[in-house]
Each structure stands twice: as structure tokens, then as C-alpha cells.
mmCIF file of the C-alpha atoms, coordinates in Angstrom:
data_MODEL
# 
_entry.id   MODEL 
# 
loop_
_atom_site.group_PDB 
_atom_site.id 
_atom_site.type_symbol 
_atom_site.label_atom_id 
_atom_site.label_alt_id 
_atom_site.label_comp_id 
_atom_site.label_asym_id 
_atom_site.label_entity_id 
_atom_site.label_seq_id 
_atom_site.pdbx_PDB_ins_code 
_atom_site.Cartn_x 
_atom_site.Cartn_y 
_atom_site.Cartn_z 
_atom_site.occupancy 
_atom_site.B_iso_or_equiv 
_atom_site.pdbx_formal_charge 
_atom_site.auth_seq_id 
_atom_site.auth_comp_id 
_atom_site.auth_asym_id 
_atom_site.auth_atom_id 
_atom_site.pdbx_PDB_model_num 
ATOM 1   C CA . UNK A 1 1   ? 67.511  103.012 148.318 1.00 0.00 ? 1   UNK A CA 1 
ATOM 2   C CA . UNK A 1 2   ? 67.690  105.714 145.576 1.00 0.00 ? 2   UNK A CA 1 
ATOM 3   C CA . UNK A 1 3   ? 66.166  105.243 142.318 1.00 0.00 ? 3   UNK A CA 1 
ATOM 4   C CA . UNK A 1 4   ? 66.260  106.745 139.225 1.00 0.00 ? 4   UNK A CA 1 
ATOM 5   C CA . UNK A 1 5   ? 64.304  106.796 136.049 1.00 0.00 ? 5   UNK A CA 1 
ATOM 6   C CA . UNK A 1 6   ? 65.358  108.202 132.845 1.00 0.00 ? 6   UNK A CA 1 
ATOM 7   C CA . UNK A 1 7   ? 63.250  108.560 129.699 1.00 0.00 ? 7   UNK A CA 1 
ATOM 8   C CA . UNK A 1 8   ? 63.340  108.935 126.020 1.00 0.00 ? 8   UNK A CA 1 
ATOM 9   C CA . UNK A 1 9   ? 60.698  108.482 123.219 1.00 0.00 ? 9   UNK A CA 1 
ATOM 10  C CA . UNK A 1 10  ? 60.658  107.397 119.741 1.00 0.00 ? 10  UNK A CA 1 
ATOM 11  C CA . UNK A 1 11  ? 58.502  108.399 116.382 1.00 0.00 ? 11  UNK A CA 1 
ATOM 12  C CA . UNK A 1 12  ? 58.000  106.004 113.468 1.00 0.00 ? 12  UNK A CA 1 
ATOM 13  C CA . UNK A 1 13  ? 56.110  106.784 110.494 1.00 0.00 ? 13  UNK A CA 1 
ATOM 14  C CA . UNK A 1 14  ? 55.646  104.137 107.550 1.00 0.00 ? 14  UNK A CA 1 
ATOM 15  C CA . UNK A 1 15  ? 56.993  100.431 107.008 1.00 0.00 ? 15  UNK A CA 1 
ATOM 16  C CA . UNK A 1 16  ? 60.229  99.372  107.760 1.00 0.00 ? 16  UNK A CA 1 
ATOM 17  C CA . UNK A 1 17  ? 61.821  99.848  105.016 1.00 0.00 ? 17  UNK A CA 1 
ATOM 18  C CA . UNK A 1 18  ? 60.419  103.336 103.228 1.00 0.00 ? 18  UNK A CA 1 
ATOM 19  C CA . UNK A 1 19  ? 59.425  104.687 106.939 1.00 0.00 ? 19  UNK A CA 1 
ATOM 20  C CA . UNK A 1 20  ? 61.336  106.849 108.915 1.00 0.00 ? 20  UNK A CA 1 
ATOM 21  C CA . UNK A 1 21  ? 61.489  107.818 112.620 1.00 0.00 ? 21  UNK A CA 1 
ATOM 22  C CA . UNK A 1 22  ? 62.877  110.127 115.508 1.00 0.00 ? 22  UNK A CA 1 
ATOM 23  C CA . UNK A 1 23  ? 64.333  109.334 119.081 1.00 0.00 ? 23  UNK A CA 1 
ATOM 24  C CA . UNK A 1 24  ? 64.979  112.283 121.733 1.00 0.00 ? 24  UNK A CA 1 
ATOM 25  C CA . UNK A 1 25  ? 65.976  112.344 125.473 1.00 0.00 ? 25  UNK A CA 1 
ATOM 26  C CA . UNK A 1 26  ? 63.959  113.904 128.021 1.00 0.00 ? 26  UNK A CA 1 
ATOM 27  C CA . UNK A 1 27  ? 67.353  116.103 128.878 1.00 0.00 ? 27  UNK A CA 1 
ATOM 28  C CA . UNK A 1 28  ? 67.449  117.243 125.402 1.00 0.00 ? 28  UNK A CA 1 
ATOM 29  C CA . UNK A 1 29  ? 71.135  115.871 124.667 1.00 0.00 ? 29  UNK A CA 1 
ATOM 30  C CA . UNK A 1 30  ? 69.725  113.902 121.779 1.00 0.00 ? 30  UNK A CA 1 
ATOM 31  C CA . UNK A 1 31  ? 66.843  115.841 120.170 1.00 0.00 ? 31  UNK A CA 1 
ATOM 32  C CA . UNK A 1 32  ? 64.886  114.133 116.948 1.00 0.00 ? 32  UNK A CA 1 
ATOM 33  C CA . UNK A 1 33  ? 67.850  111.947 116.080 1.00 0.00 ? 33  UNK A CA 1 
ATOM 34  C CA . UNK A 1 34  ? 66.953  110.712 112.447 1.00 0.00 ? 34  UNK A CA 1 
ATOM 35  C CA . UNK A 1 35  ? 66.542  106.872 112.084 1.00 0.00 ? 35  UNK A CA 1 
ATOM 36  C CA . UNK A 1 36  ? 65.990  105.221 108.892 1.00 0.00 ? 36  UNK A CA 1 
ATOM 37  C CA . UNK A 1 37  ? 66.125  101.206 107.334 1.00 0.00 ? 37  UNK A CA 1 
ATOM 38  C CA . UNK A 1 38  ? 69.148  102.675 105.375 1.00 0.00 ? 38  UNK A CA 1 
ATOM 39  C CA . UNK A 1 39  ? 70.640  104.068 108.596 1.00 0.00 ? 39  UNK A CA 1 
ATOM 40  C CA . UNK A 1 40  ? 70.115  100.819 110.673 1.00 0.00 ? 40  UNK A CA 1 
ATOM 41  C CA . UNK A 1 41  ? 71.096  97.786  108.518 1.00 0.00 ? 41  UNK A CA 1 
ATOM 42  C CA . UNK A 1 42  ? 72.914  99.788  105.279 1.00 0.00 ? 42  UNK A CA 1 
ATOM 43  C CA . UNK A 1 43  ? 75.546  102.089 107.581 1.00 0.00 ? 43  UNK A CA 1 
ATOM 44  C CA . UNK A 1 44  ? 74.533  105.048 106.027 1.00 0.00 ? 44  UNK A CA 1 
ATOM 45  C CA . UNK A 1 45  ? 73.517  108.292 107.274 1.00 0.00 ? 45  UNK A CA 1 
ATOM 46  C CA . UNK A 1 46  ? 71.592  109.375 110.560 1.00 0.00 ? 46  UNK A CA 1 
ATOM 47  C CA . UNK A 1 47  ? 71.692  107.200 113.829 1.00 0.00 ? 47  UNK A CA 1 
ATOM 48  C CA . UNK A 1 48  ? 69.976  103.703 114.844 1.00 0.00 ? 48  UNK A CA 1 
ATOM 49  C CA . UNK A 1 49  ? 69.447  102.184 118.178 1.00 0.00 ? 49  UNK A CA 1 
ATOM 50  C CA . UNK A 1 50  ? 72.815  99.840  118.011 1.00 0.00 ? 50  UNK A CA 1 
ATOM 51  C CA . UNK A 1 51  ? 74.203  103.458 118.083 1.00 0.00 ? 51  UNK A CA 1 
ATOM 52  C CA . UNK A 1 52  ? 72.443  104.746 120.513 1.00 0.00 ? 52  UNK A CA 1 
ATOM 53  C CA . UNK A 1 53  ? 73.417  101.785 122.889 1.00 0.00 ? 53  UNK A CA 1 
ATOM 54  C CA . UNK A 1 54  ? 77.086  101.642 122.073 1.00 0.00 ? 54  UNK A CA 1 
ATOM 55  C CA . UNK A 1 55  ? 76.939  105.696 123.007 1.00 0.00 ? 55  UNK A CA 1 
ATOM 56  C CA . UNK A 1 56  ? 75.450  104.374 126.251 1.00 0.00 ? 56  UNK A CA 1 
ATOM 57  C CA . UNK A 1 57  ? 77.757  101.279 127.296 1.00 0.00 ? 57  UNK A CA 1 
ATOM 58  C CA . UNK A 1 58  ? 80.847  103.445 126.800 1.00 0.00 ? 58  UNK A CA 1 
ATOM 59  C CA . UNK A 1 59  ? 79.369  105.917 128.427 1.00 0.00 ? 59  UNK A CA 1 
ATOM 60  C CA . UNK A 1 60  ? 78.269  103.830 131.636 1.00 0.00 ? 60  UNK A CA 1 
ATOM 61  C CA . UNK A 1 61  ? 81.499  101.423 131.059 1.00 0.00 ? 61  UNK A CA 1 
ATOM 62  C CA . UNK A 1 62  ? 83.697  104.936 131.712 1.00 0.00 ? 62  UNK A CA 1 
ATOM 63  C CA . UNK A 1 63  ? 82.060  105.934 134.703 1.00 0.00 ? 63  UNK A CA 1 
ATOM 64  C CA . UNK A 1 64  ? 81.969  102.351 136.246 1.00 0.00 ? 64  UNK A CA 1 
ATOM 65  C CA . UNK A 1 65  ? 85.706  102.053 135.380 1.00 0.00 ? 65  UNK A CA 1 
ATOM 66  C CA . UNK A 1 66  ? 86.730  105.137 137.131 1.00 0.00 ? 66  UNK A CA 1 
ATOM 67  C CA . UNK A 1 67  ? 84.602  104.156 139.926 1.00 0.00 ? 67  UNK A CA 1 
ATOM 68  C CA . UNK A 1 68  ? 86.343  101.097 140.118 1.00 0.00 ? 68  UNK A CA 1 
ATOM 69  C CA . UNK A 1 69  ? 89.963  102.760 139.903 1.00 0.00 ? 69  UNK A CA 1 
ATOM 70  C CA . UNK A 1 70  ? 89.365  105.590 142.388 1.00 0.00 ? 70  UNK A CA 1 
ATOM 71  C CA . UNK A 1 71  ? 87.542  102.592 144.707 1.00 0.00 ? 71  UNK A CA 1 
ATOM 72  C CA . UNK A 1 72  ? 91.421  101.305 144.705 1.00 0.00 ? 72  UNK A CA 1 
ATOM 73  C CA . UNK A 1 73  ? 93.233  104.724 145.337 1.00 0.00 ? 73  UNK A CA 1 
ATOM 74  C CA . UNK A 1 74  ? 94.168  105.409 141.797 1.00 0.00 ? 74  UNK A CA 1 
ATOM 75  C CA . UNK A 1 75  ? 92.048  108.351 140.195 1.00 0.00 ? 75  UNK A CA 1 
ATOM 76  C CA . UNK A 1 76  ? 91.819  108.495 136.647 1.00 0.00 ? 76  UNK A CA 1 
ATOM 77  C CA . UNK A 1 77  ? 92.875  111.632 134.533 1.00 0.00 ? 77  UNK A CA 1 
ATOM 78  C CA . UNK A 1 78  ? 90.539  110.379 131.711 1.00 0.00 ? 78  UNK A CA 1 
ATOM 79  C CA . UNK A 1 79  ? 89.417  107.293 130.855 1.00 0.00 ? 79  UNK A CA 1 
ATOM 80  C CA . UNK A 1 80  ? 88.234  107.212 126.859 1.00 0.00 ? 80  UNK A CA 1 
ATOM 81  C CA . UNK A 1 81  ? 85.976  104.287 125.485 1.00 0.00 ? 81  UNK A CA 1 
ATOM 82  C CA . UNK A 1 82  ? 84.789  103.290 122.497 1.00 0.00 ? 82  UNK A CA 1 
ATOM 83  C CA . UNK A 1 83  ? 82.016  100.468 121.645 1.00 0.00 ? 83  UNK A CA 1 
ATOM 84  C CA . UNK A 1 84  ? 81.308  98.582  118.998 1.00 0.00 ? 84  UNK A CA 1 
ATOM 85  C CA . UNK A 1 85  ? 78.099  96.639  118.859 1.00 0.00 ? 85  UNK A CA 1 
ATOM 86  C CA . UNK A 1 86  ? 77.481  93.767  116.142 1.00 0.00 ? 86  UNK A CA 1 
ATOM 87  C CA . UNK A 1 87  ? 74.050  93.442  114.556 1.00 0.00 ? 87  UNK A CA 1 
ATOM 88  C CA . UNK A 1 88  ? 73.444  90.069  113.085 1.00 0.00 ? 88  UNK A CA 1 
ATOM 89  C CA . UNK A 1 89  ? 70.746  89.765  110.607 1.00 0.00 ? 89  UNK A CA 1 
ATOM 90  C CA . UNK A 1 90  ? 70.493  86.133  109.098 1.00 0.00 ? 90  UNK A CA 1 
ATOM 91  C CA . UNK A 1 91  ? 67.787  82.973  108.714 1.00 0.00 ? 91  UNK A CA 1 
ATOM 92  C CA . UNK A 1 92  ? 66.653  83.436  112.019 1.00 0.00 ? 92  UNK A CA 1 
ATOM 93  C CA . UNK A 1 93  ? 66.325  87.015  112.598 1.00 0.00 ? 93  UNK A CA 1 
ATOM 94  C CA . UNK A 1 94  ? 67.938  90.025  113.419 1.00 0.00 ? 94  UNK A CA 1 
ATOM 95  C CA . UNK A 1 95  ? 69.863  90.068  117.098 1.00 0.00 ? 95  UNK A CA 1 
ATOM 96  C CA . UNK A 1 96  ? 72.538  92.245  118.508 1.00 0.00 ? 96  UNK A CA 1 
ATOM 97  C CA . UNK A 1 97  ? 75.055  89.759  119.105 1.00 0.00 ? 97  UNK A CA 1 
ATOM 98  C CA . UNK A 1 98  ? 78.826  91.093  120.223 1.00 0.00 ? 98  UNK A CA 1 
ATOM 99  C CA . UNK A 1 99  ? 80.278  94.398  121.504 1.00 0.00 ? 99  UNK A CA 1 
ATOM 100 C CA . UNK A 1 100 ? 83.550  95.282  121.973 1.00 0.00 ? 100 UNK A CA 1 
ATOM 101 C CA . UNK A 1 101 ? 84.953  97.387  124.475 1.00 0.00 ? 101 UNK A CA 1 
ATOM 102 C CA . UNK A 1 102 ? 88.025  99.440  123.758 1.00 0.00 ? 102 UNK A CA 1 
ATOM 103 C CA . UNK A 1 103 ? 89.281  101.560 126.640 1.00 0.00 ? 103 UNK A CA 1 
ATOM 104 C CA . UNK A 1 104 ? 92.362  104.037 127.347 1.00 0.00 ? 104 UNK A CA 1 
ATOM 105 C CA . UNK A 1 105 ? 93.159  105.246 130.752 1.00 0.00 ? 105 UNK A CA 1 
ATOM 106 C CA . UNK A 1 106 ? 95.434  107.615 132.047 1.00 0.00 ? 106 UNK A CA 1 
ATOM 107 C CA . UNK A 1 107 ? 96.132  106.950 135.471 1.00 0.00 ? 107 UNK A CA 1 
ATOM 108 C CA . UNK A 1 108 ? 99.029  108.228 137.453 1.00 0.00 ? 108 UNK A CA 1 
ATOM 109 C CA . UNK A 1 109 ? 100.425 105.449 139.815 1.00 0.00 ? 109 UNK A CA 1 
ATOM 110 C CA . UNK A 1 110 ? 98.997  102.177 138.688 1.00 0.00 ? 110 UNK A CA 1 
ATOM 111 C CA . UNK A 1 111 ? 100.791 99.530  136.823 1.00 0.00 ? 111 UNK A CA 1 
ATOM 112 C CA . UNK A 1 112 ? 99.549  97.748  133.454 1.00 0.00 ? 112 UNK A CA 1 
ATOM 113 C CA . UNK A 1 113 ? 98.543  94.899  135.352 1.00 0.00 ? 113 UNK A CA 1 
ATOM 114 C CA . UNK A 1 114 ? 96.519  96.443  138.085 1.00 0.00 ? 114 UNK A CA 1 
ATOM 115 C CA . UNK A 1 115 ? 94.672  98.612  135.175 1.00 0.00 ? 115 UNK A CA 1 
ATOM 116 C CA . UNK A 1 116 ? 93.865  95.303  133.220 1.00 0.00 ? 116 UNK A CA 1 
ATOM 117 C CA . UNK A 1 117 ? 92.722  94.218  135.882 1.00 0.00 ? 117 UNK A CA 1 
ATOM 118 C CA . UNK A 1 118 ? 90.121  96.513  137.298 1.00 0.00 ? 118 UNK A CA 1 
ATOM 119 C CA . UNK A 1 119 ? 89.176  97.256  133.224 1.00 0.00 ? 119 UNK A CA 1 
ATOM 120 C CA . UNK A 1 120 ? 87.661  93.001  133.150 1.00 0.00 ? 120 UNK A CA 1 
ATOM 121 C CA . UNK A 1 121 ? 86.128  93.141  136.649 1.00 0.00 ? 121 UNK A CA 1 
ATOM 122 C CA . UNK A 1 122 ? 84.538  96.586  135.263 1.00 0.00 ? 122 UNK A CA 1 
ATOM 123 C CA . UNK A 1 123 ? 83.138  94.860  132.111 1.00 0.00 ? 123 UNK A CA 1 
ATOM 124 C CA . UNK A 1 124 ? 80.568  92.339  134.030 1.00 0.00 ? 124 UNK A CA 1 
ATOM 125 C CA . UNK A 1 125 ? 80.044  95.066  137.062 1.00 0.00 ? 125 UNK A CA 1 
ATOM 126 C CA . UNK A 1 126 ? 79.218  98.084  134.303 1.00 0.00 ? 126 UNK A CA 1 
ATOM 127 C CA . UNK A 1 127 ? 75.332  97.989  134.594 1.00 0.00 ? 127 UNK A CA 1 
ATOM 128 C CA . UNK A 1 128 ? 74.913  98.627  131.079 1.00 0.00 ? 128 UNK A CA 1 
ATOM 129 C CA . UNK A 1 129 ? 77.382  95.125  130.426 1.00 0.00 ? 129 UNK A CA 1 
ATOM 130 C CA . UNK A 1 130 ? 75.326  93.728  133.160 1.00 0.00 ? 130 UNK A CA 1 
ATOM 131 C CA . UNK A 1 131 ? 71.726  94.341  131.654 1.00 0.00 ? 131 UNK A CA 1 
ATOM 132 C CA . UNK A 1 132 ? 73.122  93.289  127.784 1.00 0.00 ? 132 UNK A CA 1 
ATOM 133 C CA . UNK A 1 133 ? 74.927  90.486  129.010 1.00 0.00 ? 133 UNK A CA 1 
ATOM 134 C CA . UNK A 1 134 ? 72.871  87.825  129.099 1.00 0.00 ? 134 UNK A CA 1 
ATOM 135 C CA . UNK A 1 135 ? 71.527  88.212  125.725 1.00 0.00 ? 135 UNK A CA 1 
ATOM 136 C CA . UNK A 1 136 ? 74.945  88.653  123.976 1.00 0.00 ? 136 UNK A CA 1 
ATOM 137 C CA . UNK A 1 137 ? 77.071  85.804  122.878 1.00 0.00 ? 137 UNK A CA 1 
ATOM 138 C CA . UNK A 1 138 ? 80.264  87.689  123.163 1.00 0.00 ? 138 UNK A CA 1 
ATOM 139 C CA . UNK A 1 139 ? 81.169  90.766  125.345 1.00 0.00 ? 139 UNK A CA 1 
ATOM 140 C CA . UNK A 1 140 ? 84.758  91.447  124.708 1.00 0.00 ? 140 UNK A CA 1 
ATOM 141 C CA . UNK A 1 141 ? 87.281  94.268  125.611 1.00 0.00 ? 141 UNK A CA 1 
ATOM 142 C CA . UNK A 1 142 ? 90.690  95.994  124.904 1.00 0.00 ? 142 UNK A CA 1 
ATOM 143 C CA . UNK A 1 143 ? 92.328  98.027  127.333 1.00 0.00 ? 143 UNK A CA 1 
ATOM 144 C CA . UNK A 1 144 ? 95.301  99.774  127.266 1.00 0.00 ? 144 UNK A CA 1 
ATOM 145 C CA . UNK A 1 145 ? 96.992  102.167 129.833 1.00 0.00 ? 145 UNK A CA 1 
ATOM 146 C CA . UNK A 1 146 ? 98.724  105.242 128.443 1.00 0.00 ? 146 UNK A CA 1 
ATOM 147 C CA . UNK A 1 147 ? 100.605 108.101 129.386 1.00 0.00 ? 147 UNK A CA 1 
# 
């Protein structure tokens, strides 16, 4: 069985809310990404972790889903997603609560219905939706076949 471990490291410096801090990669495709309060829970400026793992489900969700179409004889062209992921702050705390999956394929030979399809199996079978899953009370998707 092959296994795999991937790394990346964080700074922070200060209190929450006047501190700052830094996350990198070990490959060096995200290098000292600035994090901030404002950043995180105002939507302003520099990059927070909800953004770092809606970068990473869409990434992952991609792959899986073009796994999942070639699996079935139908190789995607390109397959382009987006996620959103909802950050809840209220009385109880602060919990990542939703994403949102939106997804456009181009895949010569498969119908609409075959597409949708493979798109829902791939959102529980994604590893990414299958790690955040169980702590989310809503995974939800959009996909759409074009071209």
C-alpha cells in the first residue's frame, strides 16, 4: 500500500485579533501566504485557512471526478471547480459549516445524466469531501456539462 505525506507549516505572531501569521507548502506553491483576523472573519485582503481548504477540495474534487469519468470510458477535456466554504461564527463558536461544489465538465460522449451522475457519487468518494464530511452540516454541489 502506497502512502503519502504532504506538509505545510504555519507562523503566528500576536493575539488574534492585532496578530498576524504565514502558511507555506513544503513544494513551494504557496510561499508565506499572509493571514490576518481581518483576512479570516472581515473578507478582506490576504488568504485564511477556509481558503486554503476550498483551494484544496476543488482541487482533489477535480481529480477524483475525472478519475471517476475516465473509470467509465469518458475522458474529460477539463473539468473546472469552484468551492465555496461557509464559516459560521455565532453563540457557540466559530465552525466551518457548508461548502458548495460548483463543477463544469467538458466531456465528449457522455450525456447530462450520466455526468450528473458520476459528479454526486464523486462528492462523498473525493477524499477531501470524505475527510470534511462528517463535520459539515451541508455538502452541496452544482454541476453542469458544457460544450
Amino acid at each position: 500500500m502506497a502512502e503519502f505525506q504532504r506538509h505545510a507549516n504555519s507562523t503566528w505572531k500576536g493575539d488574534l485579533r492585532s496578530g498576524a501569521g504565514v502558511a507555506s507548502t513544503e513544494s513551494g506553491a504557496l510561499q508565506n501566504a499572509q493571514i490576518t483576523f481581518v483576512s479570516r472573519f472581515e473578507n478582506a485582503g490576504d488568504s485564511n485557512p477556509e481558503e486554503l481548504i476550498a483551494a484544496a477540495h476543488a482541487a482533489c474534487y477535480s481529480m477524483a471526478l475525472a478519475h471517476g469519468l475516465s473509470q467509465g470510458g469518458h475522458v474529460p477535456e477539463s473539468i473546472d471547480t469552484k468551492a465555496t466554504v461557509t464559516l459560521q461564527m455565532d453563540d457557540k463558536g466559530i465552525k466551518i459549516t457548508k461548502i458548495h461544489l460548483e463543477t463544469e465538465g467538458r466531456v465528449p460522449g457522455i450525456d447530462a445524466a450520466a455526468f450528473q451522475a458520476t459528479a454526486e457519487e464523486t462528492k462523498k468518494a473525493c477524499p477531501v469531501s470524505a475527510l470534511l464530511l462528517p463535520g459539515l452540516e451541508e455538502l452541496t454541489l452544482e454541476a453542469r456539462l458544457v460544450g
